[in-house]
C-alpha positions in Angstrom: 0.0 0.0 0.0 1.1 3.6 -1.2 2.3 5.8 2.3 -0.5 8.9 1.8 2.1 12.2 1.0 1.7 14.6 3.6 1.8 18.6 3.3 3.5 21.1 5.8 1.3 24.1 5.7 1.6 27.2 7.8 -1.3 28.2 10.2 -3.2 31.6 11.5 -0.4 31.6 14.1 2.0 30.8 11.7 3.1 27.3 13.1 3.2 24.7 10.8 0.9 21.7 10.4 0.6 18.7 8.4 -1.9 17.9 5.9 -3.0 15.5 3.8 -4.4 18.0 1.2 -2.1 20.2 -0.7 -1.7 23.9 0.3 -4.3 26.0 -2.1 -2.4 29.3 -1.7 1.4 29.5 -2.1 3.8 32.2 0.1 6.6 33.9 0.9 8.5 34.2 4.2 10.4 37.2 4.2 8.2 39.4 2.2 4.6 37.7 3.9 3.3 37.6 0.4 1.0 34.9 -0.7 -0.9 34.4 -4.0 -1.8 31.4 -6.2 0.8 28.5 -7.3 0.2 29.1 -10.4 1.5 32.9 -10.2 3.7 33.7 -12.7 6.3 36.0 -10.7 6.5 33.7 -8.0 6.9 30.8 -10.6 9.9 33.2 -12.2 12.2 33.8 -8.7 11.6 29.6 -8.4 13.2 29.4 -11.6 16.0 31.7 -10.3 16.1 29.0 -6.9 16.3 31.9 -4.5 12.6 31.2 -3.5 12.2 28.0 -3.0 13.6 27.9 0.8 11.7 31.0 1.7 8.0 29.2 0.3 5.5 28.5 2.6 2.0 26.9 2.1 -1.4 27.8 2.8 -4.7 25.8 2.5 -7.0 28.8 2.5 -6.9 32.7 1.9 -8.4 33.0 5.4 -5.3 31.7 7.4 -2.7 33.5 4.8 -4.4 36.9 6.1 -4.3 35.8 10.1 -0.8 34.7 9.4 0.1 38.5 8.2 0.6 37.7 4.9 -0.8 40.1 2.2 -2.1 39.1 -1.3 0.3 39.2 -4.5 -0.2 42.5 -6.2 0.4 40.2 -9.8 -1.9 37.5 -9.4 -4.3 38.6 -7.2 -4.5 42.3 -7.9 -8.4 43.2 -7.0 -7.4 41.4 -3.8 -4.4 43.0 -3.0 -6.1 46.7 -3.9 -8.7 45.8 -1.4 -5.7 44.8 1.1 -3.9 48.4 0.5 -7.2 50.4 0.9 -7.7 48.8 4.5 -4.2 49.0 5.7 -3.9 52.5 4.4 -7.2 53.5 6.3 -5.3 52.0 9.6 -4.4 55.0 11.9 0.1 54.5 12.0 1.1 54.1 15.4 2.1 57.6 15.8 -1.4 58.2 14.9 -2.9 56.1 17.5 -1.3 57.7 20.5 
């Protein structure tokens, strides 16, 4: 019998988990960016192999967004418009005081 392939997806609290399903939503580290797997800048530094260690996995858009990540201005652009309107509607913390 086939051993089932496990995933390693990051979480709201950004801990990884494992999965048996596939992440849906592909990231990365330093710059908490996420967007689809099929995006074609992220697909362009992975050909370049300076990615790759840096890529984290998510299995919904929901936990990318708890995690801190923000959507990928290429493939997700109404997304990550929607994303800059909120955070630029956010009083700074100079602001808040």
């Amino acid at each position: 019998m086939p051993k089932e392939k496990i995933y390693r997806l990051l979480g709201a609290g950004r801990d990884h988990y494992e999965s048996a399903v596939p992440g849906a939503l592909g990231g990365h580290r330093p710059r908490r960016i996420y967007g689809r797997l099929d995006c074609r800048s992220a697909l362009r530094a992975i050909a370049r192999g300076g990615y790759v260690n840096n890529r984290v996995f998510f299995a919904d858009e929901e936990t990318a967004l708890a995690a801190g990540y923000r959507p990928c201005a290429r493939c997700l652009p109404d997304r990550y418009q929607a994303w800059k309107r909120e955070t630029d509607l956010r009083p700074t913390e100079e602001e808040s005081r």
